[in-house]
Structure formats: structure tokens, C-alpha cells
SEDOMAR-860037 format. One record per residue (C-alpha): x, y, z; residue number from 0. Coordinates in nm, 3 decimals. Example, Ala and Ser with C-alpha at 12.3 -4.5 7.8 and 13.67 -1.06 7.14 Angstrom:
2
+---------+---------+---------+-----+
:       x :       y :       z :  nr :
+---------+---------+---------+-----+
:   1.230 :  -0.450 :   0.780 :   0 :
:   1.367 :  -0.106 :   0.714 :   1 :
+---------+---------+---------+-----+
# end
This chain:
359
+---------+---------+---------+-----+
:       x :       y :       z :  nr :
+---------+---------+---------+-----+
:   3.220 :   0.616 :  -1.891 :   0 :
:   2.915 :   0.811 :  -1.919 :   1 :
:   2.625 :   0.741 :  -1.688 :   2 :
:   2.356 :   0.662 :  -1.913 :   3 :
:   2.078 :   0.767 :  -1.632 :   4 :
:   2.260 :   1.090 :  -1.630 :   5 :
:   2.236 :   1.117 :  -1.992 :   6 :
:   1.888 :   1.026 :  -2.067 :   7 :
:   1.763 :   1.299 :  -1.782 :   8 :
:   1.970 :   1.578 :  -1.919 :   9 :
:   1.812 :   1.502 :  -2.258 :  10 :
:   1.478 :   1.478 :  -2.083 :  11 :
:   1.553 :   1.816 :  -1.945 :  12 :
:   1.600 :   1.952 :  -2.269 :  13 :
:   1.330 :   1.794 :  -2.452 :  14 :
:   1.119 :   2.031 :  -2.185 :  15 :
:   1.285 :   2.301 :  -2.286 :  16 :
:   1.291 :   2.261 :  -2.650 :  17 :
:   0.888 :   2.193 :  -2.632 :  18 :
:   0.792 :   2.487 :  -2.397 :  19 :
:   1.061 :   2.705 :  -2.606 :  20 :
:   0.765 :   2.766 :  -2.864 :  21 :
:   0.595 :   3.011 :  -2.611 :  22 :
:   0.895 :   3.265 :  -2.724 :  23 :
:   0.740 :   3.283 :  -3.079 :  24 :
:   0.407 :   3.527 :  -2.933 :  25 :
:   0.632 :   3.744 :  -2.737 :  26 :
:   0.855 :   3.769 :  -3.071 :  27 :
:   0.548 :   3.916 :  -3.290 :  28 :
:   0.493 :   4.136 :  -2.980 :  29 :
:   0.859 :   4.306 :  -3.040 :  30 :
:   0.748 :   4.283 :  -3.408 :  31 :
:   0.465 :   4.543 :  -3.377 :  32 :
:   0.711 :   4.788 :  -3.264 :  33 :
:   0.866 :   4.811 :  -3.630 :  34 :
:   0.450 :   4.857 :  -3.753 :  35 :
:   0.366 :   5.145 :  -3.950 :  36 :
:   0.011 :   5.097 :  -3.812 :  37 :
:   0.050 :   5.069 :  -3.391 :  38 :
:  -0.165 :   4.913 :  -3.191 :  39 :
:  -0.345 :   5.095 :  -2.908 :  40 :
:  -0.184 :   5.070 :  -2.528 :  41 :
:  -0.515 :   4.896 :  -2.397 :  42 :
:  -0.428 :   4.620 :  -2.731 :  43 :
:  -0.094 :   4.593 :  -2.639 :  44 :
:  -0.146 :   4.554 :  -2.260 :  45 :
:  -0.432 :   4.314 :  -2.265 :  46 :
:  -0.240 :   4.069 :  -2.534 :  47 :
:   0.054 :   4.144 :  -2.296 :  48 :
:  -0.150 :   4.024 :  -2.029 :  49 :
:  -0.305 :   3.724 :  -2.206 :  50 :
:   0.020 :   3.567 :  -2.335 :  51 :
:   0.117 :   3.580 :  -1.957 :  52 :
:  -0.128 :   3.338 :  -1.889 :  53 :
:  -0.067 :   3.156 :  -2.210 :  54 :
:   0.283 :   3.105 :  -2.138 :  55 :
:   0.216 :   2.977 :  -1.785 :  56 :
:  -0.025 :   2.701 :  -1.916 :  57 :
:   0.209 :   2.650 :  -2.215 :  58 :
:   0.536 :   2.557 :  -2.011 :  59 :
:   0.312 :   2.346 :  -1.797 :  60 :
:   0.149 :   2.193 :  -2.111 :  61 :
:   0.506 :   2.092 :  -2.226 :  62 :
:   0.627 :   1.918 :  -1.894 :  63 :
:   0.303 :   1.708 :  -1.899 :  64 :
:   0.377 :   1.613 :  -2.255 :  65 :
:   0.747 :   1.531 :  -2.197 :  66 :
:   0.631 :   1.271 :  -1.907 :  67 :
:   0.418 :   1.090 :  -2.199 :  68 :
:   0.044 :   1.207 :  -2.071 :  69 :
:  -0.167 :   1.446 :  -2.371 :  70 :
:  -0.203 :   1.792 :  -2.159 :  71 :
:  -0.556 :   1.820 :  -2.261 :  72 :
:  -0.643 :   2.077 :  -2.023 :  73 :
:  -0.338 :   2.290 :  -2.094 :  74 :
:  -0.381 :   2.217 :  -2.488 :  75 :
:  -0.743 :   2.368 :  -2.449 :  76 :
:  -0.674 :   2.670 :  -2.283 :  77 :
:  -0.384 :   2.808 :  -2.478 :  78 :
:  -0.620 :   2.747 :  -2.789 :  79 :
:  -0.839 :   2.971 :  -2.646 :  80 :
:  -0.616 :   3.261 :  -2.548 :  81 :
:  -0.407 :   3.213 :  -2.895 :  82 :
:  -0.761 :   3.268 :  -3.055 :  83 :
:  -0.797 :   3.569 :  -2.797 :  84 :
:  -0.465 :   3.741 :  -2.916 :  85 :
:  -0.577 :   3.676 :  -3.277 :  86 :
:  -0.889 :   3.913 :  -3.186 :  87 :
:  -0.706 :   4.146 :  -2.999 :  88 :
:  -0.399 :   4.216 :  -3.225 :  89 :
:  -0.649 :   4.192 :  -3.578 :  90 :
:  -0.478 :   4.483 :  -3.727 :  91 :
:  -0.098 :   4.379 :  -3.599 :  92 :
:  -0.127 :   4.077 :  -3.798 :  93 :
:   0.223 :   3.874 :  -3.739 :  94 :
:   0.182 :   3.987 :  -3.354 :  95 :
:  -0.189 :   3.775 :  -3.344 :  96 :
:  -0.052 :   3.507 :  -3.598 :  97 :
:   0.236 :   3.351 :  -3.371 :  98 :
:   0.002 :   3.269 :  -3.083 :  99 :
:  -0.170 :   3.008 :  -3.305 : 100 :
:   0.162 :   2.865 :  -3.443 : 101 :
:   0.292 :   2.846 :  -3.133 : 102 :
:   0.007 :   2.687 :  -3.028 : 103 :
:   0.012 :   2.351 :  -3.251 : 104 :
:   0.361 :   2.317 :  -3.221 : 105 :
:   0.213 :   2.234 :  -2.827 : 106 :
:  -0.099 :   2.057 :  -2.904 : 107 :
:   0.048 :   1.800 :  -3.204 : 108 :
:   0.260 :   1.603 :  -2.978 : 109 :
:   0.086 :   1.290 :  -2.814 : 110 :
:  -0.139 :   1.253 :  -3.054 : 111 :
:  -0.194 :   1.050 :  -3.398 : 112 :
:  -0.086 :   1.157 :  -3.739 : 113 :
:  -0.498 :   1.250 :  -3.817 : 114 :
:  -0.532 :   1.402 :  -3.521 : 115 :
:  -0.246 :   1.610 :  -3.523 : 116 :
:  -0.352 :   1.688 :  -3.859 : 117 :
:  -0.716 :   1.774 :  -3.754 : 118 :
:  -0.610 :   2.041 :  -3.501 : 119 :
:  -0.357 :   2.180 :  -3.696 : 120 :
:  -0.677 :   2.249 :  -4.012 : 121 :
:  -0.932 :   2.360 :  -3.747 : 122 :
:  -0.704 :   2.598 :  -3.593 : 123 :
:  -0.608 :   2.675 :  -3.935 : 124 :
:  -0.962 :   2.764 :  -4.001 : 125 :
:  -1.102 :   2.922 :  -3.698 : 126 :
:  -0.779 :   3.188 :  -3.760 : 127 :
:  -0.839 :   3.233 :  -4.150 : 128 :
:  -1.232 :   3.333 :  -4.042 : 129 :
:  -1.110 :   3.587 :  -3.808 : 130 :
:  -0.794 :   3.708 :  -4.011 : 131 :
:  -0.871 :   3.673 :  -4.374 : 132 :
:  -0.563 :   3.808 :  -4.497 : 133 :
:  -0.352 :   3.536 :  -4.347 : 134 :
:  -0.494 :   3.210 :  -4.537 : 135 :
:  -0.137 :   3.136 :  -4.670 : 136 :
:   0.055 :   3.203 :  -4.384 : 137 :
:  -0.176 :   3.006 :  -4.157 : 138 :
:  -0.176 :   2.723 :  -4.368 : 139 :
:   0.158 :   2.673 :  -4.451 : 140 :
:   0.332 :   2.769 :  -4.052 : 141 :
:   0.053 :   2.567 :  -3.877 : 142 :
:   0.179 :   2.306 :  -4.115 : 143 :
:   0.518 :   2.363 :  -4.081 : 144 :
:   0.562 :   2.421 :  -3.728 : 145 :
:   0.313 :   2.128 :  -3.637 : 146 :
:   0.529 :   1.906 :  -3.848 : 147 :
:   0.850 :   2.002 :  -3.720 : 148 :
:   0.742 :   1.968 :  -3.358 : 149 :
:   0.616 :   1.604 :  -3.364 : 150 :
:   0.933 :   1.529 :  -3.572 : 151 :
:   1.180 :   1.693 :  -3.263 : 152 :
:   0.951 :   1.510 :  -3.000 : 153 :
:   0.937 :   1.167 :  -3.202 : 154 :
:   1.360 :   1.166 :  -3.141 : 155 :
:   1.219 :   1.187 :  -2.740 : 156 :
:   0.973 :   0.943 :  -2.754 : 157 :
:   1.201 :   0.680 :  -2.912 : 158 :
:   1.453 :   0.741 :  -2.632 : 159 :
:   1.180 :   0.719 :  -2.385 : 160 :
:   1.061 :   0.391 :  -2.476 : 161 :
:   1.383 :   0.272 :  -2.499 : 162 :
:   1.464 :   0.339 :  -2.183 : 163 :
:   1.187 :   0.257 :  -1.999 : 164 :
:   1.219 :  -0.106 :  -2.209 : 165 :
:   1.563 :  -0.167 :  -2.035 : 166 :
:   1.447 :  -0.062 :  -1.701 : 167 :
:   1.191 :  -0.344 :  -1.796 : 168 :
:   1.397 :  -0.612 :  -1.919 : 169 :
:   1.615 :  -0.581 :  -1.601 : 170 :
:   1.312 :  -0.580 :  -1.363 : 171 :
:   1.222 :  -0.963 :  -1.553 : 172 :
:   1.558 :  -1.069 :  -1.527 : 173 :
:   1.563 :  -0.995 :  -1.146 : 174 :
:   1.247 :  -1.137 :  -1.140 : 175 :
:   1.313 :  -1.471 :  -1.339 : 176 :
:   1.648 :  -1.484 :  -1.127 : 177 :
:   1.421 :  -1.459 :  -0.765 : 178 :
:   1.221 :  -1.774 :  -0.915 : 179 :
:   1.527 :  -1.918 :  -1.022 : 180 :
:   1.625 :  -1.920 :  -0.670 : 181 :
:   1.338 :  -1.981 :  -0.508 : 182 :
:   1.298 :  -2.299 :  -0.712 : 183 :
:   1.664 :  -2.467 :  -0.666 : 184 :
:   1.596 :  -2.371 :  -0.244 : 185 :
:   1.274 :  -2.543 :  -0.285 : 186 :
:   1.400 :  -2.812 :  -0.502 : 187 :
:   1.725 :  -2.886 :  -0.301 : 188 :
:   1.727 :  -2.785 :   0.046 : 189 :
:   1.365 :  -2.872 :   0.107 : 190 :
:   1.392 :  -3.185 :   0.010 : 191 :
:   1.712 :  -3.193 :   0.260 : 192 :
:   1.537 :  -3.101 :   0.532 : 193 :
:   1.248 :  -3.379 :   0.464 : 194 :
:   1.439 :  -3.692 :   0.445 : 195 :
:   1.625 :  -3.553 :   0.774 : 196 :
:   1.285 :  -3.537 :   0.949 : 197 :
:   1.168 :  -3.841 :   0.808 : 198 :
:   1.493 :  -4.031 :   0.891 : 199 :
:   1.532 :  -3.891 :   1.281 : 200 :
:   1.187 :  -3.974 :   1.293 : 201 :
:   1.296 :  -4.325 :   1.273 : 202 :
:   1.576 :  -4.299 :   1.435 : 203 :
:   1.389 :  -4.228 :   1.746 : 204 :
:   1.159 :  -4.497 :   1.718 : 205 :
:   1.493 :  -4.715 :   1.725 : 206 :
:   1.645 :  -4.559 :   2.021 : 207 :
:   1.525 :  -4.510 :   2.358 : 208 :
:   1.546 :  -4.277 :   2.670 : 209 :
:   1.723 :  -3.950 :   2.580 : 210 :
:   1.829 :  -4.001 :   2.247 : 211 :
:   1.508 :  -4.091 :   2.143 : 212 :
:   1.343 :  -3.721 :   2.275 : 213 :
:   1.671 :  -3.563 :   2.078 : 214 :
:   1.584 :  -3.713 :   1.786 : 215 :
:   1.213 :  -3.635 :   1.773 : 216 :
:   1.395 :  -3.270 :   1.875 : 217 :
:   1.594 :  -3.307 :   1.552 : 218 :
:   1.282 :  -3.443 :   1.377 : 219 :
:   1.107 :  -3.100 :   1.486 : 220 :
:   1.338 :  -2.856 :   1.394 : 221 :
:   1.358 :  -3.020 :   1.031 : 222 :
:   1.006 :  -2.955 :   0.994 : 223 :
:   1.002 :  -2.619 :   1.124 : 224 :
:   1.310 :  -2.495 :   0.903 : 225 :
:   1.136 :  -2.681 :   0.616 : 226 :
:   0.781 :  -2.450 :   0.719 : 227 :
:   1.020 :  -2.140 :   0.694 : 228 :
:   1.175 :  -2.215 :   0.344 : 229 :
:   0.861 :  -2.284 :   0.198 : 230 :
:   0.709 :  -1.958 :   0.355 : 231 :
:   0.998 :  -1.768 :   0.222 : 232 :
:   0.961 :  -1.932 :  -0.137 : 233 :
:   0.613 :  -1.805 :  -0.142 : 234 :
:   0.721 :  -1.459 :  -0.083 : 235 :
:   0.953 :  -1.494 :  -0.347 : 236 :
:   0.739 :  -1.685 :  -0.613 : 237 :
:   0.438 :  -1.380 :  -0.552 : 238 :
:   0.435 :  -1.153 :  -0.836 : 239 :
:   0.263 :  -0.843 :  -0.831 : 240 :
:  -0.014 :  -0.834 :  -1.148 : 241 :
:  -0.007 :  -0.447 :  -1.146 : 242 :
:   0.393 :  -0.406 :  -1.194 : 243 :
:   0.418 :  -0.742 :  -1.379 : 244 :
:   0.125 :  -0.560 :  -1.651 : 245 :
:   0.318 :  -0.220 :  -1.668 : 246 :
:   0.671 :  -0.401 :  -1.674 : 247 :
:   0.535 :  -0.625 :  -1.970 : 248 :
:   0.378 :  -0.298 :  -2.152 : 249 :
:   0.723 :  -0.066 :  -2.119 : 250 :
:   0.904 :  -0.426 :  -2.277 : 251 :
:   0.624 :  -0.472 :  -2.579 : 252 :
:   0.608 :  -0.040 :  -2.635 : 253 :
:   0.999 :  -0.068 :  -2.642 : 254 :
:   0.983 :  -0.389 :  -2.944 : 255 :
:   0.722 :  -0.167 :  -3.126 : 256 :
:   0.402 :  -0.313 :  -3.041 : 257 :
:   0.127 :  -0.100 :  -2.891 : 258 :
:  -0.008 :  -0.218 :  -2.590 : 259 :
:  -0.332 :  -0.165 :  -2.419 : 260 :
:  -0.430 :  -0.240 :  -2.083 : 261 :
:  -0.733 :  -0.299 :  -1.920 : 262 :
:  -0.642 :  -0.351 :  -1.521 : 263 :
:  -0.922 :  -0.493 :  -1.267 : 264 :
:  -1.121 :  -0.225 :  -1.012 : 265 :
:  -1.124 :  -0.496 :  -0.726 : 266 :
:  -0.871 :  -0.668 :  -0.542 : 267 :
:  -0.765 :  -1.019 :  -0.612 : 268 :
:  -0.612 :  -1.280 :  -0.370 : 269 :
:  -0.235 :  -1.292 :  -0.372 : 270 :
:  -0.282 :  -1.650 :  -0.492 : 271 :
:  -0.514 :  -1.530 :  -0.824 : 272 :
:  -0.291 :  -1.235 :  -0.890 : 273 :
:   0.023 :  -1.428 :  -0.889 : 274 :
:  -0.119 :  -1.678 :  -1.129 : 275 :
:  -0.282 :  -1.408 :  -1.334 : 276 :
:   0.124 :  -1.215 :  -1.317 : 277 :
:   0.211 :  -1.572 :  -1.437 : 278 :
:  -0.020 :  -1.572 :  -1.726 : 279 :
:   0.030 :  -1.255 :  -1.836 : 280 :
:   0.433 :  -1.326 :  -1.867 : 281 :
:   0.406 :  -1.616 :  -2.072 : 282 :
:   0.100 :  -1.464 :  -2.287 : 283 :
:   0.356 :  -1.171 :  -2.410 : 284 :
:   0.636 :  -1.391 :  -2.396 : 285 :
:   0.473 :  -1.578 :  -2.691 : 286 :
:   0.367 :  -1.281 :  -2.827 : 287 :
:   0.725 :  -1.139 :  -2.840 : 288 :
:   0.848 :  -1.470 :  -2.972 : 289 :
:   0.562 :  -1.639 :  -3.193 : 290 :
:   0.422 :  -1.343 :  -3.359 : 291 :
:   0.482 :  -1.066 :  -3.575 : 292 :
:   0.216 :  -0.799 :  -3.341 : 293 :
:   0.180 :  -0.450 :  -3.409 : 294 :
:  -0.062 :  -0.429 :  -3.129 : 295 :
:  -0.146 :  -0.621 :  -2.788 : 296 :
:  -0.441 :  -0.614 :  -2.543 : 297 :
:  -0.420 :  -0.752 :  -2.201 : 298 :
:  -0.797 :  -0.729 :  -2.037 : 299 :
:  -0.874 :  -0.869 :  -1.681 : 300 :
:  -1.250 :  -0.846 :  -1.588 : 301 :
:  -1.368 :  -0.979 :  -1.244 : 302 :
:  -1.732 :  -1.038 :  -1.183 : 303 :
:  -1.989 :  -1.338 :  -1.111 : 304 :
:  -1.698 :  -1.542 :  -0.867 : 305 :
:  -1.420 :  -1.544 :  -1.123 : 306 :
:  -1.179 :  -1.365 :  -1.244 : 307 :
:  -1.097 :  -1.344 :  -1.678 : 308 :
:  -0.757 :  -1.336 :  -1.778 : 309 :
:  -0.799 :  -1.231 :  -2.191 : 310 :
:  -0.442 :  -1.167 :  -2.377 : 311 :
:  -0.507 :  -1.105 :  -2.783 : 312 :
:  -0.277 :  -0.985 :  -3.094 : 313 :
:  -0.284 :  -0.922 :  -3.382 : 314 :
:  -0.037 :  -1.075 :  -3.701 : 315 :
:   0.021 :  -1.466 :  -3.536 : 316 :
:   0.198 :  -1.676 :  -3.715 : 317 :
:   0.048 :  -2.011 :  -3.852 : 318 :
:   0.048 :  -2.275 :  -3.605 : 319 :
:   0.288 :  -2.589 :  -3.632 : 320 :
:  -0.013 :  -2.814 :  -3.466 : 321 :
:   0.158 :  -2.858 :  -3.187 : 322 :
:   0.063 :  -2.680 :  -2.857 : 323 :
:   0.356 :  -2.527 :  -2.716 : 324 :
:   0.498 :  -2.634 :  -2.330 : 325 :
:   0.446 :  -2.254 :  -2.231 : 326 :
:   0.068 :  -2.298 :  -2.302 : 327 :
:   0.066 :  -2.655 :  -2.119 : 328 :
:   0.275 :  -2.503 :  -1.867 : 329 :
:  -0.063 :  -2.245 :  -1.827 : 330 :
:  -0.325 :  -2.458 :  -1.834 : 331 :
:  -0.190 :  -2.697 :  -1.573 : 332 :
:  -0.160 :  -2.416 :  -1.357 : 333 :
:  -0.505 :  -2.252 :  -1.408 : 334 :
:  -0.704 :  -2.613 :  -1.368 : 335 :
:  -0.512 :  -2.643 :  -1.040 : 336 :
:  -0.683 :  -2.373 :  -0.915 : 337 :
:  -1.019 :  -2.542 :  -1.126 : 338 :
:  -1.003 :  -2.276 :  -1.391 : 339 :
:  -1.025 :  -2.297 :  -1.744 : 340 :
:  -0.767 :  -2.172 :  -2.012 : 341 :
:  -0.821 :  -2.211 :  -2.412 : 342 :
:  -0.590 :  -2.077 :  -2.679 : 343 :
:  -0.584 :  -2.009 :  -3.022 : 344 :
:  -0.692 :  -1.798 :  -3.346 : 345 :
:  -0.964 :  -1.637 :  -3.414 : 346 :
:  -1.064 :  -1.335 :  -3.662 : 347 :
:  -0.678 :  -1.287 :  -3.716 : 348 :
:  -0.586 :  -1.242 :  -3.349 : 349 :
:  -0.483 :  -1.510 :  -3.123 : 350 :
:  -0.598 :  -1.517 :  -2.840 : 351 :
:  -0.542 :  -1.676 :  -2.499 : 352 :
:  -0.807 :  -1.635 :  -2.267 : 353 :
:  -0.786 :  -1.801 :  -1.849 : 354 :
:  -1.111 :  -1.771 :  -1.643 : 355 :
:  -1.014 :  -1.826 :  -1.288 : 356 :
:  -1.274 :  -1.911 :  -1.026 : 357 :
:  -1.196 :  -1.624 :  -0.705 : 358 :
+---------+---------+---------+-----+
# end
């Protein structure tokens, strides 16, 4: 059987490859001018030589950044500038300027919306037509072209990618929910073991006397103390961390199709607080997975003024039933507890669920 891990990184791999392979279509127009009737001066040809150097560097870089899912701004910027800058150099070798631009979008559409795509694609377009006028069609329809092509390729990446990351997700909850699970039934079970041994040794030495009695209250202690440690250890397992919970829950909603925005807190919260918050923010998109037909999500935690605001809203809910749910019960009984405040509901066609959590 194939190892899927093994799979998705070779593709990964080539996706890299496939992006930064564009930087071959400058150094093609260079071999191009050779078969010119008009050839360019050394000094041209040495100084574009030079230039697409540097391009290409910035270009293969640009690509890797891309592939991890980040927009290579910096990258995007600078080999914009030196395509424009092999544009002015090779003016008279026409196809030999002209491939640094369409090499250029194929780089900077990915990452990016439709319009924007779009709007880089024109102004590039543009910039190139004012400095080579005798390449309006040929700009227009390769930037197009190219541009087009290159998102398309990419999109196959990016569908893989979420994918992917949405099963590493779904198994991170499920080892999660199964730690809880756990944690619960020890809770639940052995804990309440241990107390009605402690309790009932407790009167058991009260009956007895001499040395049974001090072995009892002996038996008496150690029940309490193993009933300290389970509960200490149930903690541990029932403390979620918000940060991972927030990025496992985004990677799960990206992979179902909804866009998901986050807005994480700048100081630190009590493990108490966050572990409610992690709590809140699982049930939140857990509704929104199940009770909703989203397109987009926004999870926003703000703390400030001795609280803490939990604020979960999307978009497309579905009509109530006028019935609260037991999820949202389930979260308000655990945000009063801790003398917070949680409402629910619709409002401008979002719903919204926002906690406010004294810290």
C-alpha cells in the first residue's frame, strides 16, 4: 500500500518544481536572440544575463514560499522589477524582454484572489505595452494565458493541501475527544472508587480500636491521596491548548470549504480561561459544521478591561427550530461557572455566539 505521507510530499515536491519551472521561460528568449537578425550588444546581453540571475534566485525562492501557502510578497515585488528591467534592456530583442514578464505572473497570480490576480496580470500588462509598444497583443493575451494556466496547476495543489492538512485535523480531535473520553470515565468511575473507600475506612476506624484503627485511617489516607493524583492527572488531560485547538479547527473548516479567519489574543490567558475558551471554540464550529450552510467563519478573542471575549460568527445559518440546542446549554453553564456571560443567536445574517469571560 502506498504511504499516503509519502505521496502527498513527493507531489509537494513537484508542485515546487512545476511553479519555480517558469524561471526557464527568460533564459529561453535569451537562446532566442541568437536566431535575431538584429543582435543585441555584449554589454545588453551580459547585464540581462546578469539580471535574470538574480531574478531566478528570488523566483525559485518566491515559488517555495508559495507552495507552503504564504503570498511571497517580497519575492513577487522584486522579480517585477527586474522583469521590467530586462524589458528595458532587451527593447530591440523583443521575445528575449517579453518572457521575463510572463514568467513573472505565472509567479505572482498564485495566492491571491481571482481580481487580484487579474489586476497584476493588466498592470503588468500595461507598464510592458508603455515600454514595448509593439507587443500589445502578445502581452495581453500570454500574461493572460500563462497567469491563467498557473493558478489553474496550483489550484490542483491547494485542494490537496487542504485536504490533507483537514485529516491531520480530524485525527488530532479524535485523539483529543478520545483523551476526554478517558479522562471522564477515570473521573467518573475510579474516583468515585476511591471516595467511598476513604469514606468507608474512615468509619471503619472509628469502629475499631488500637492498631487497626491507625491502619484504617492509613487506608483512609492513601484513598485520598490516589484520589488527589487522578484528579490532577484528569486536569492535565481535560487542558486544551486555545492556540492548536484554533489552528486545528481552521485546517478542519478550510478542508469543508469554509474560509476561516482568525483573530488570536496578544496576552496570555490562564490555563483555566484558555481551556474553556478551546472548549468554546470546539463547539462554536462544531455547530457551524453541522447547523449551517457557511462559506465563511470568524473566530475573534479580544482581552482587555479584566475579561476576556470569546466572539465566533458565520455567515448562511439556518432558521432556528426555537429550541436552544444542549451544545449551547452545555456553553453557557460552563462560562457562568466561571461568572461569565454567553448569548447566541442571529443577527444581520450571521449567527453569532459571543462568551465574555471575566480573567
Amino acid at each position: 500500500m502506498t504511504d499516503i505521507s509519502t505521496d502527498y510530499e513527493r507531489l509537494r515536491r513537484a508542485t515546487v518544481w512545476t511553479v519555480a519551472g517558469g524561471v526557464g521561460l527568460p533564459w529561453l528568449g535569451m537562446l532566442g536572440a541568437a536566431t535575431n537578425r538584429v543582435q543585441p550588444a555584449v554589454w545588453q546581453v551580459v547585464a540581462a544575463a546578469t539580471v535574470l540571475v538574480v531574478f531566478s534566485f528570488f523566483y525559485v525562492r518566491g515559488a517555495r514560499i508559495m507552495v507552503q501557502g504564504e503570498y511571497a510578497r517580497r519575492e513577487v515585488i522584486i522579480t517585477g522589477a527586474l522583469a521590467l528591467l530586462v524589458v528595458v534592456l532587451m527593447r530591440e530583442q523583443f521575445v528575449v524582454g517579453a518572457m521575463s514578464p510572463v514568467a513573472w505572473i505565472a509567479l505572482a497570480a498564485l495566492n491571491v484572489s481571482r481580481t487580484t490576480a487579474a489586476l497584476l496580470g493588466v498592470g503588468m500588462a500595461a507598464v510592458c505595452v508603455a515600454l514595448s509598444p509593439m507587443g500589445v497583443v502578445f502581452y495581453v493575451l500570454m500574461i493572460g494565458l500563462v497567469g491563467w494556466l498557473s493558478r489553474f496547476q496550483f489550484w490542483f495543489w491547494t485542494v490537496v493541501k487542504a485536504a490533507h492538512d483537514g485529516r491531520d485535523a480530524k485525527a488530532k480531535l479524535a485523539v483529543t475527544e478520545e483523551r476526554l473520553r478517558f479522562s471522564r470515565d477515570m473521573h467518573d468511575i475510579v474516583g468515585h472508587s476511591l471516595s467511598a473507600i476513604a469514606v468507608k475506612s474512615e468509619l471503619a476506624a472509628r469502629l475499631a480500636s488500637g492498631e487497626a484503627a491507625s491502619e484504617m485511617m492509613e487506608v483512609r489516607r492513601l484513598a485520598r491521596e490516589s484520589l488527589k493524583e487522578i484528579r490532577a492527572v484528569v486536569r492535565g488531560y481535560r487542558t486544551v491548548d486555545l492556540n492548536a485547538e484554533l489552528h486545528s479547527v481552521r485546517a478542519v473548516m478550510e478542508a469543508a470549504g469554509i474560509s476561516c479567519a482568525l483573530e488570536l489574543p496578544d496576552d496570555g490567558l490562564s490555563e483555566q480561561v484558555s481551556t474553556l475558551l478551546a472548549w468554546l471554540v470546539r463547539e462554536s464550529t462544531t455547530n457551524v459544521l453541522r447547523h449551517s450552510a457557511a462559506t465563511s467563519c470568524r473566530i475573534k478573542v479580544v482581552t482587555g478591561a479584566g475579561a476576556v471575549e470569546l466572539t465566533v460568527s458565520n455567515d448562511n445559518p439556518r432558521p432556528s427550530r426555537g429550541t436552544a440546542g444542549t451544545g449551547l446549554a452545555g456553553m453557557s453553564e460552563r462560562v457562568t461557572a466561571l461568572g461569565g456571560v454567553l448569548t447566541a443567536g442571529q443577527s444581520d445574517g450571521q449567527f453569532v455566539v459571543r462568551a465574555r469571560i471575566p480573567t
